[in-house]
PyMOL CGO cylinders between C-alpha atoms (Angstrom):
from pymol import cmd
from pymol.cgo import CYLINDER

trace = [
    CYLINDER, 61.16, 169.21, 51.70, 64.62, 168.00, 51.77, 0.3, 1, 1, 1, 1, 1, 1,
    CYLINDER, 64.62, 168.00, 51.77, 66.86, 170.50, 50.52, 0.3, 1, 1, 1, 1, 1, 1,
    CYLINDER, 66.86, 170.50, 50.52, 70.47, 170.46, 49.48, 0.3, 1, 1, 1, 1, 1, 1,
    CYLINDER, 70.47, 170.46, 49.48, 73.42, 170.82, 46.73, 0.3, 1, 1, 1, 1, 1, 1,
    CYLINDER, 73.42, 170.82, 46.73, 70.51, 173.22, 44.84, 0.3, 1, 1, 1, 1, 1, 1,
    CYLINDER, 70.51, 173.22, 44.84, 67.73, 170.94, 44.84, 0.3, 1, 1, 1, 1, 1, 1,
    CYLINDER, 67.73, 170.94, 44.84, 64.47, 170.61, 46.59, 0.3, 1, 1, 1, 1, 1, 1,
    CYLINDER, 64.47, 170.61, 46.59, 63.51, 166.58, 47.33, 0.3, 1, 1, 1, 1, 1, 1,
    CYLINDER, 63.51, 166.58, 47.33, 60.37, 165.26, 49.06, 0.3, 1, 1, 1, 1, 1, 1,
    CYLINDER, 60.37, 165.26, 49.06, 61.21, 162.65, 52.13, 0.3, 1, 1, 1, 1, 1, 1,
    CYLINDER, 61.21, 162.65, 52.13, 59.29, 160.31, 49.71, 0.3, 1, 1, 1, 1, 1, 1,
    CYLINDER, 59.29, 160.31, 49.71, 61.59, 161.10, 46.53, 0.3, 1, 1, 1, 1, 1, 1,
    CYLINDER, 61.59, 161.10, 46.53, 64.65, 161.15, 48.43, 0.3, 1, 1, 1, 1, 1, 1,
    CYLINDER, 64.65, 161.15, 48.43, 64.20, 157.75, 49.73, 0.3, 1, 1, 1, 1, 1, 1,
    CYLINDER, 64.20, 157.75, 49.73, 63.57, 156.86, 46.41, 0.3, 1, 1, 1, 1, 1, 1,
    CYLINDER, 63.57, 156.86, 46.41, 66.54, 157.68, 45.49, 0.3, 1, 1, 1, 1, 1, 1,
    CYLINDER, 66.54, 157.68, 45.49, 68.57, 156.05, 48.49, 0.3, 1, 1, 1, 1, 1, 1,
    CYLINDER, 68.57, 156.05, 48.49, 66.94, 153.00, 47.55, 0.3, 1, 1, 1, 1, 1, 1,
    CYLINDER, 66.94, 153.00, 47.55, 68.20, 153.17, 43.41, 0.3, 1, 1, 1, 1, 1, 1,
    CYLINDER, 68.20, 153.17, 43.41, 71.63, 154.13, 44.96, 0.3, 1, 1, 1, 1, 1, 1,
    CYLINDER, 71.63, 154.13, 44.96, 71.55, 150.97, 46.68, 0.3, 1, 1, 1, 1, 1, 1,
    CYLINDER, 71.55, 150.97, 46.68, 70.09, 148.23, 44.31, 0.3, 1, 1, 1, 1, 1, 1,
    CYLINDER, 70.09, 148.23, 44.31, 72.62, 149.52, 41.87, 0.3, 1, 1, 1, 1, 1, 1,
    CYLINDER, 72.62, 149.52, 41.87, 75.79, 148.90, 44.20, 0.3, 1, 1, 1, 1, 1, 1,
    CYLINDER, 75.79, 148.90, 44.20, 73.69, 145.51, 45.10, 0.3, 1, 1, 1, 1, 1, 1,
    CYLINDER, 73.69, 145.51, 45.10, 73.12, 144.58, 41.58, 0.3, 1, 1, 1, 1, 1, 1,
    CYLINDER, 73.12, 144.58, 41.58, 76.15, 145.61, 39.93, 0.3, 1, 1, 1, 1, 1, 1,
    CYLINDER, 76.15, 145.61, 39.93, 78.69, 146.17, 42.61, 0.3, 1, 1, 1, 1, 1, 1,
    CYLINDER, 78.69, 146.17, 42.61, 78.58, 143.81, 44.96, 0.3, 1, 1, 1, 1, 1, 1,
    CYLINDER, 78.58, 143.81, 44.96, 77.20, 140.98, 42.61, 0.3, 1, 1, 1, 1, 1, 1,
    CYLINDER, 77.20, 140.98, 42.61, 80.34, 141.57, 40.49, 0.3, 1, 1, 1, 1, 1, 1,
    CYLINDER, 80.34, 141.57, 40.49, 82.26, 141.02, 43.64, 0.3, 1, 1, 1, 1, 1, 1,
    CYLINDER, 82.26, 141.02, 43.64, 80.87, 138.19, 44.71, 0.3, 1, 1, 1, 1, 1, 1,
    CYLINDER, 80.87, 138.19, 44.71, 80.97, 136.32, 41.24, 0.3, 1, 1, 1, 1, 1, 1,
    CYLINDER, 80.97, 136.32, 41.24, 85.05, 136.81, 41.40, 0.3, 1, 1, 1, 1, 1, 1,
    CYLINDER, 85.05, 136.81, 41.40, 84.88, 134.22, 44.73, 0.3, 1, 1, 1, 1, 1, 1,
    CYLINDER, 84.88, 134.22, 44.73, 85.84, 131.07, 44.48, 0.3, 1, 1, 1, 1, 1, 1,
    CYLINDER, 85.84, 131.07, 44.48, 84.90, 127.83, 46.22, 0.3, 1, 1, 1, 1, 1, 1,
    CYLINDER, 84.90, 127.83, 46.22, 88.73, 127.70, 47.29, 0.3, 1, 1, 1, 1, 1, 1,
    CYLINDER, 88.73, 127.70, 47.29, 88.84, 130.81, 48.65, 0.3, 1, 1, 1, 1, 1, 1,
    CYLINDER, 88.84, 130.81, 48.65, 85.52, 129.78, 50.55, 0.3, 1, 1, 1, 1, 1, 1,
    CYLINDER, 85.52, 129.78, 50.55, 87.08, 126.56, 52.23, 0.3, 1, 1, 1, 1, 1, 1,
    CYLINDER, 87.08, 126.56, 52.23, 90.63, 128.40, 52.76, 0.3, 1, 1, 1, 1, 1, 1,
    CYLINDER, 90.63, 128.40, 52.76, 88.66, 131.02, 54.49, 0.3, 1, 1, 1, 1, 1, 1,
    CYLINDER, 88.66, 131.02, 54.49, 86.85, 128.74, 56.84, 0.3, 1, 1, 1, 1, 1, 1,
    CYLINDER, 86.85, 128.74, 56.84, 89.66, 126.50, 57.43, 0.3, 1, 1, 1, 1, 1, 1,
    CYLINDER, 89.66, 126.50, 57.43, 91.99, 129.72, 58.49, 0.3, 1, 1, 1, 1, 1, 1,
    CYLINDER, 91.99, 129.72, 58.49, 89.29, 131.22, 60.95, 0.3, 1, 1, 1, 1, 1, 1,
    CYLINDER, 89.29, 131.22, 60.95, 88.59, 128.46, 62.33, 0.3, 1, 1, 1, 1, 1, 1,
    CYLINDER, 88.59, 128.46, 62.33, 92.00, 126.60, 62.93, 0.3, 1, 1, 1, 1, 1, 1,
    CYLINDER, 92.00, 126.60, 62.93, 94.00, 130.00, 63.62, 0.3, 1, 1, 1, 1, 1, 1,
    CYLINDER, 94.00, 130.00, 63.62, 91.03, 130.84, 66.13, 0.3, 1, 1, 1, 1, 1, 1,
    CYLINDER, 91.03, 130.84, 66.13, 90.95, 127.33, 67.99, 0.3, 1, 1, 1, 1, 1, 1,
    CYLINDER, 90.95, 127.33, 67.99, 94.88, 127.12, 67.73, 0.3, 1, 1, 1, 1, 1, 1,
    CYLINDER, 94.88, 127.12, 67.73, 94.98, 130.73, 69.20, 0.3, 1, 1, 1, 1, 1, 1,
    CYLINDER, 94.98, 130.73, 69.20, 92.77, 129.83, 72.02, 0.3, 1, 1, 1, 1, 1, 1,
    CYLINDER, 92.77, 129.83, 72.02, 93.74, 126.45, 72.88, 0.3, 1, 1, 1, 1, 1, 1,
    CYLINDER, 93.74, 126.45, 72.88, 97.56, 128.47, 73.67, 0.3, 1, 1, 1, 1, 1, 1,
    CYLINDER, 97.56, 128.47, 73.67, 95.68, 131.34, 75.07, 0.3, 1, 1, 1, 1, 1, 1,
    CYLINDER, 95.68, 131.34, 75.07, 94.17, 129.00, 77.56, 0.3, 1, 1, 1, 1, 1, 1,
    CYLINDER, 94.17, 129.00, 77.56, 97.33, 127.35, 78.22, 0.3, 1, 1, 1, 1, 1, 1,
    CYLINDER, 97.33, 127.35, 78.22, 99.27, 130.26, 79.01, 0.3, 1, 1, 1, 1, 1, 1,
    CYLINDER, 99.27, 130.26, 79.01, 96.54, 131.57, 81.18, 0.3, 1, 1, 1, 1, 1, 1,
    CYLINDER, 96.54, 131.57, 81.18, 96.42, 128.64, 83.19, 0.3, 1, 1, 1, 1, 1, 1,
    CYLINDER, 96.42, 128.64, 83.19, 99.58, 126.68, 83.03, 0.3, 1, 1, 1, 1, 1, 1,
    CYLINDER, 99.58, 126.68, 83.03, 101.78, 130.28, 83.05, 0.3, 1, 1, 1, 1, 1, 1,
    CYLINDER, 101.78, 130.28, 83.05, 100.14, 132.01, 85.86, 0.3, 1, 1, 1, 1, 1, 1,
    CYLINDER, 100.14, 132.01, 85.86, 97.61, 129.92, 87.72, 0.3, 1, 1, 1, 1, 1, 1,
    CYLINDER, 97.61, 129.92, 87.72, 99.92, 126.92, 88.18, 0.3, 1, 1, 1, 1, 1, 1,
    CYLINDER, 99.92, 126.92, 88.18, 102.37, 129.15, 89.38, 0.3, 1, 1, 1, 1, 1, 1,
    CYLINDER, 102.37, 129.15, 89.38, 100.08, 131.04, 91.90, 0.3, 1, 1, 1, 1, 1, 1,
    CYLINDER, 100.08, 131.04, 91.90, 98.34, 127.59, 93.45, 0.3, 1, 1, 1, 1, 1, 1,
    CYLINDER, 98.34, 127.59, 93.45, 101.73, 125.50, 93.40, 0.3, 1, 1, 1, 1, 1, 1,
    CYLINDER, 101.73, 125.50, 93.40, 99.78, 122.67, 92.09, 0.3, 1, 1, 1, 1, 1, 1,
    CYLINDER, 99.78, 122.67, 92.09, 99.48, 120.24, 89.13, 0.3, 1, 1, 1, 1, 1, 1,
    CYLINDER, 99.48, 120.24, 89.13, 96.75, 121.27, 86.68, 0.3, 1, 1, 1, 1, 1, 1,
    CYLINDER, 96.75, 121.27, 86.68, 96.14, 119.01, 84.25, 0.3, 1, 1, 1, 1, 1, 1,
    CYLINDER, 96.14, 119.01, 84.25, 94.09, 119.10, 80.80, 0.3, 1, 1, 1, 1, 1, 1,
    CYLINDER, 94.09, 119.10, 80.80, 90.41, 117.57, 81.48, 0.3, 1, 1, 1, 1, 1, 1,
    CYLINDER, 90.41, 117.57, 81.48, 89.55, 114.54, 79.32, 0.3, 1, 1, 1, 1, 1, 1,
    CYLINDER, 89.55, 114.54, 79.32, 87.62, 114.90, 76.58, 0.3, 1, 1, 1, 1, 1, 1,
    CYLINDER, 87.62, 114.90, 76.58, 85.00, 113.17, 77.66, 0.3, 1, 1, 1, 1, 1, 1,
    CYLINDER, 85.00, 113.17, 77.66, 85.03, 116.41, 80.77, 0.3, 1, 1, 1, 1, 1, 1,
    CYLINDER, 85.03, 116.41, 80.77, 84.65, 119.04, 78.47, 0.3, 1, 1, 1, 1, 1, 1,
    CYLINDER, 84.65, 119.04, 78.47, 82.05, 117.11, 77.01, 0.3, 1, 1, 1, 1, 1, 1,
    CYLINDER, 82.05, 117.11, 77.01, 79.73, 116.20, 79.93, 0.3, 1, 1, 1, 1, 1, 1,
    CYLINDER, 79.73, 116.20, 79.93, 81.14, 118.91, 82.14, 0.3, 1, 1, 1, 1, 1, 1,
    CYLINDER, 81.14, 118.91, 82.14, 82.25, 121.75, 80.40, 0.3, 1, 1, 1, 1, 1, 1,
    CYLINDER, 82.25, 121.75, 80.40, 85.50, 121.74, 82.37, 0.3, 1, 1, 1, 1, 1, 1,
    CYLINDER, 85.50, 121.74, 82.37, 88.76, 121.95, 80.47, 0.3, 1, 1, 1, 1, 1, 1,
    CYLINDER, 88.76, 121.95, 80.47, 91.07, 121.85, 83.30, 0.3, 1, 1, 1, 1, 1, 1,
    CYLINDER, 91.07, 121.85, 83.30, 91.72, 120.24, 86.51, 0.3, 1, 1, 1, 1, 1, 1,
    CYLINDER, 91.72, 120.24, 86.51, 93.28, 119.93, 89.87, 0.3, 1, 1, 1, 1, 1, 1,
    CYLINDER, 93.28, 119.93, 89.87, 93.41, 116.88, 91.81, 0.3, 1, 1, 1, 1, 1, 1,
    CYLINDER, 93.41, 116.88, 91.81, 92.94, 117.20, 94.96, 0.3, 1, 1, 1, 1, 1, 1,
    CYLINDER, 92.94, 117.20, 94.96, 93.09, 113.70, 97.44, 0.3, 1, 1, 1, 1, 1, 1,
    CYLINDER, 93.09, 113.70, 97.44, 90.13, 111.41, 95.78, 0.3, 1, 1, 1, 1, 1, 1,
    CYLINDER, 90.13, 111.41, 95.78, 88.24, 114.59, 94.16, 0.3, 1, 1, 1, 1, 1, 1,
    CYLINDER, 88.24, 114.59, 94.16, 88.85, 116.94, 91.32, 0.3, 1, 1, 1, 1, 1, 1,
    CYLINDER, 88.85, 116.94, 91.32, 88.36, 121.01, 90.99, 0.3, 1, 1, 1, 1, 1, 1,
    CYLINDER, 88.36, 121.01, 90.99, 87.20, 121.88, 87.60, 0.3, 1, 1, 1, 1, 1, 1,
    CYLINDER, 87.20, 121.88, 87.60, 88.52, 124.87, 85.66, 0.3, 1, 1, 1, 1, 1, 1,
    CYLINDER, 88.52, 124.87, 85.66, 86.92, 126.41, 82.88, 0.3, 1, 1, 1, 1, 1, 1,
    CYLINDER, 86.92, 126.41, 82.88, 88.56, 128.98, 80.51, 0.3, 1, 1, 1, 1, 1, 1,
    CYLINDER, 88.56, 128.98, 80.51, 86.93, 131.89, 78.80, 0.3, 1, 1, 1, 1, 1, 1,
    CYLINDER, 86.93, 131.89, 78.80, 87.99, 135.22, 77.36, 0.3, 1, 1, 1, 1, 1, 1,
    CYLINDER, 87.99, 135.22, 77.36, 85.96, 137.95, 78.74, 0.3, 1, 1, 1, 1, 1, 1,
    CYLINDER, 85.96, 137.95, 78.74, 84.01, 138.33, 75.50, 0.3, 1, 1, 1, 1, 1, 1,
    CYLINDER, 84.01, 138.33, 75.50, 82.38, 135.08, 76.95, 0.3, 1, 1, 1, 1, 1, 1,
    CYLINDER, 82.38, 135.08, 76.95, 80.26, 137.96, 79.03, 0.3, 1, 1, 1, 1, 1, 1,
    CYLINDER, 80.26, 137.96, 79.03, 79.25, 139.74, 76.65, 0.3, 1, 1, 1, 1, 1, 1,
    CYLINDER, 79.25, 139.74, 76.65, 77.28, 136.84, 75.00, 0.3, 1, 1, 1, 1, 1, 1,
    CYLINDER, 77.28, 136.84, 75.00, 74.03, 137.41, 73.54, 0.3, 1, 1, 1, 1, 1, 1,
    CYLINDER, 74.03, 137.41, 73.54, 71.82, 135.65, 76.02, 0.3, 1, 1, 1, 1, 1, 1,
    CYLINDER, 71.82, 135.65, 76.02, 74.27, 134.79, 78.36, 0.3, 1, 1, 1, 1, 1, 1,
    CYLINDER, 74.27, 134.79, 78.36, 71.63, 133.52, 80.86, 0.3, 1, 1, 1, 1, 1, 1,
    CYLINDER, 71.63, 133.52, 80.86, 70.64, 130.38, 78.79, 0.3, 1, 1, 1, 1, 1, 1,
    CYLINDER, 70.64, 130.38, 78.79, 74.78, 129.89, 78.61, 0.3, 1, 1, 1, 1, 1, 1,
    CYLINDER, 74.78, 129.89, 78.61, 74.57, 129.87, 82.73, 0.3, 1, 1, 1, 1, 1, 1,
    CYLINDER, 74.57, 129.87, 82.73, 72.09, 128.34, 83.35, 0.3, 1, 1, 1, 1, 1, 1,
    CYLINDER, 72.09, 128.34, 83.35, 73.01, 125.34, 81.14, 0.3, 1, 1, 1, 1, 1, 1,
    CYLINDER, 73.01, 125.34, 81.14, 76.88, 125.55, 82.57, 0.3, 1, 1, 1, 1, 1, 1,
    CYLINDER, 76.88, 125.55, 82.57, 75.13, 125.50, 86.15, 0.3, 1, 1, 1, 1, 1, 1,
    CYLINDER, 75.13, 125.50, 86.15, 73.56, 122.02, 85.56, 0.3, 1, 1, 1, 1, 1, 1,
    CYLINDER, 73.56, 122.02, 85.56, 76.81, 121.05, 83.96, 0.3, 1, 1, 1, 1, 1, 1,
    CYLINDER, 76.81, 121.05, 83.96, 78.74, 122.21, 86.56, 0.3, 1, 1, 1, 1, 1, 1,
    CYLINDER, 78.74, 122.21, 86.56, 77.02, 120.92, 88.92, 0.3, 1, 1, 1, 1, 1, 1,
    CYLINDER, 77.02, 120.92, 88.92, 77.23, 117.36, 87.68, 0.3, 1, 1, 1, 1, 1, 1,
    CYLINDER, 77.23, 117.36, 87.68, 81.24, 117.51, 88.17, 0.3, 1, 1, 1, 1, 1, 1,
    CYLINDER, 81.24, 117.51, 88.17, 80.61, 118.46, 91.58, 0.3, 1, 1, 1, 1, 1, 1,
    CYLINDER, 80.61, 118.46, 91.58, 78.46, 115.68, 92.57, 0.3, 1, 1, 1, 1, 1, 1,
    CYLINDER, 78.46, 115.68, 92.57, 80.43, 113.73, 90.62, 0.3, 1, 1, 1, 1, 1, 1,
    CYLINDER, 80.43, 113.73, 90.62, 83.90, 114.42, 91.11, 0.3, 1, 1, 1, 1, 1, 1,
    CYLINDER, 83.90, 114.42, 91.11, 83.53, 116.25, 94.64, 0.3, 1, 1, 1, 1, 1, 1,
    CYLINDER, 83.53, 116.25, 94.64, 84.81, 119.53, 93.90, 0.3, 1, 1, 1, 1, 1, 1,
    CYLINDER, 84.81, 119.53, 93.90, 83.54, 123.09, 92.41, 0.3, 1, 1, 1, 1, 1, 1,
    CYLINDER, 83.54, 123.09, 92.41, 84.01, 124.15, 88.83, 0.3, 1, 1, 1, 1, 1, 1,
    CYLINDER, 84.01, 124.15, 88.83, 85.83, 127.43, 88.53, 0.3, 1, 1, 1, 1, 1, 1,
    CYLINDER, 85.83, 127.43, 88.53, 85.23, 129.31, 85.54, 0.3, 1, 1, 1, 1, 1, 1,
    CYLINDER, 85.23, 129.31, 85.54, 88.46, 132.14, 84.72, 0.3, 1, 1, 1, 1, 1, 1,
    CYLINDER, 88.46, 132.14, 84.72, 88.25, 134.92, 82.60, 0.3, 1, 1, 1, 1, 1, 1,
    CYLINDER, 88.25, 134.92, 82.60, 90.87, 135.64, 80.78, 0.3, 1, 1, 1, 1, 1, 1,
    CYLINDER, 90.87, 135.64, 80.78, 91.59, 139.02, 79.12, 0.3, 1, 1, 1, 1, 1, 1,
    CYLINDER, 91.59, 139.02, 79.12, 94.58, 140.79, 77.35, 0.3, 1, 1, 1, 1, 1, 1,
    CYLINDER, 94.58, 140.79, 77.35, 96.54, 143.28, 79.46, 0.3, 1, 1, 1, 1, 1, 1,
    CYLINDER, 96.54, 143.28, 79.46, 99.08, 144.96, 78.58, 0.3, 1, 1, 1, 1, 1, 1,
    CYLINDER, 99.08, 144.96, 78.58, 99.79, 142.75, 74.91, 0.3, 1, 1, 1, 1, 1, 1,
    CYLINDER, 99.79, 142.75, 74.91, 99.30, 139.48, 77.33, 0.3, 1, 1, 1, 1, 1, 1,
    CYLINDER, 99.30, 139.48, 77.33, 97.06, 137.28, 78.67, 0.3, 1, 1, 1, 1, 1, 1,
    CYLINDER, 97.06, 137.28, 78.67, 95.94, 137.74, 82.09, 0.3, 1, 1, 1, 1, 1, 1,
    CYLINDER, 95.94, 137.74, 82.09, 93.30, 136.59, 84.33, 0.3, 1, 1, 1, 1, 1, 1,
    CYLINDER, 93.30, 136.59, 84.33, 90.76, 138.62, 85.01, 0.3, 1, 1, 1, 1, 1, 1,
    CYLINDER, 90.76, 138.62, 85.01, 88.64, 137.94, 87.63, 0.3, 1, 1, 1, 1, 1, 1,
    CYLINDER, 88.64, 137.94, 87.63, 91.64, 137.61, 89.95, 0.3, 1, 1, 1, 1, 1, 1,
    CYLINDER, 91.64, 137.61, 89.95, 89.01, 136.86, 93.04, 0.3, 1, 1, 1, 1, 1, 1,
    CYLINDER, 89.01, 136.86, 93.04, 88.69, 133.42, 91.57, 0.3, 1, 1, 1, 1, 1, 1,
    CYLINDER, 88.69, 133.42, 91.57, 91.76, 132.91, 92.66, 0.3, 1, 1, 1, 1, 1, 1,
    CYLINDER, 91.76, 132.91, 92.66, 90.76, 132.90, 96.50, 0.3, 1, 1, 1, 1, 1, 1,
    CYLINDER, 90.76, 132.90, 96.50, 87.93, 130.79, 95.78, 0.3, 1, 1, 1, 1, 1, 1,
    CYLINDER, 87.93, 130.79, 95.78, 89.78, 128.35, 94.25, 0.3, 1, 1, 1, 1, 1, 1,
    CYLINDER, 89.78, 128.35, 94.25, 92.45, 127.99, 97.00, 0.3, 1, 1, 1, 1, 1, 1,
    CYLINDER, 92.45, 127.99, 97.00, 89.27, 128.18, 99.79, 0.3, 1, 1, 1, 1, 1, 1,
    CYLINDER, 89.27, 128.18, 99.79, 87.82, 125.14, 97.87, 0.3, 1, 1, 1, 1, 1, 1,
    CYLINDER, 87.82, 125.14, 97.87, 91.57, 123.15, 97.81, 0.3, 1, 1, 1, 1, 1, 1,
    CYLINDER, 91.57, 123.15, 97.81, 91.67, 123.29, 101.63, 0.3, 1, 1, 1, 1, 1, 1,
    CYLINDER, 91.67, 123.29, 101.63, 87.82, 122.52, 101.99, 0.3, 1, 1, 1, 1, 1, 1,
    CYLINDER, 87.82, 122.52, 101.99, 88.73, 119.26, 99.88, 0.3, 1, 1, 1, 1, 1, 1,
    CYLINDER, 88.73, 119.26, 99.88, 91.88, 118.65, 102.12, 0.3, 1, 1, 1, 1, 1, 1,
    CYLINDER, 91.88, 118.65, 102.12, 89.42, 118.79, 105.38, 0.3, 1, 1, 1, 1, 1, 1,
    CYLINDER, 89.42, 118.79, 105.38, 91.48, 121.72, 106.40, 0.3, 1, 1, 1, 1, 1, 1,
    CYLINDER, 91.48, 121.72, 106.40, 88.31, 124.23, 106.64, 0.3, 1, 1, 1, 1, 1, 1,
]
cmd.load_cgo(trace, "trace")
């Protein structure tokens, strides 16, 4: 027995009574909501998330890279073709002599990924391509917000990137 507010309910008629609760806010609730949407509203929705989201990290990625990264490697980075991102899955790059580094931006919610193995896995063969094409590694660069700003966070790539610039110069 479920007891409460003065009355005695078996686990069977209180779930009963959960349920009515909720086909009535389904049926006459929520179904009076939704018929108030309009197709407009729909499209303006979509086209907000979606531009305000790729706007927001196309300049997130550019201020994580060309702010701080181009500073800290005194080097040209450029934007990878489209054609790179395509085939590659690299969005940035650094020349370096006759080869190329690849850089690839993510925020750190990347990680958290449902499945995030397939994601690697896939990026690996990807990635790998660049290097056997282009001659260098593909760096992939967290970025995460600190303190109200964009900041890379996994600061060891870093190192690895500038150990892979002097491999490609013959310097190691």
């Amino acid at each position: 027995m479920i007891k409460g507010r003065g009355i005695n309910l078996s686990p069977e008629e209180y779930l009963q009574g959960l349920g009515r609760k909720l086909y009535t806010k389904i049926t006459e609730v929520i179904q009076a909501e939704i018929e108030e949407v309009t197709e407009e509203e729909c499209i303006n929705y979509i086209k907000n998330l979606v531009l305000d989201r790729t706007y927001e990290g196309y300049l997130t990625e550019i201020n994580t890279i060309f702010g701080q990264l181009r500073q800290i490697l005194k080097l040209p980075i450029e934007p990878a073709p489209d054609e790179w991102d395509r085939v590659y899955n690299v969005d940035f790059y650094i020349r370096v002599n006759d080869k190329f580094i690849g850089l690839q931006i993510k925020p750190i919610t990347y990680a958290l990924t449902p499945e995030i193995h397939k994601w690697k896995e896939w990026l690996s063969r990807t990635h790998q391509k660049f290097m056997k094409d282009k001659g260098g590694k593909v760096f992939i660069i967290f970025s995460i917000k600190k303190e109200g700003k964009k900041a890379i966070h996994n600061q060891e790539v870093i190192e690895e990137i500038k150990k892979e610039i002097e491999s490609l110069r013959g310097k190691l």
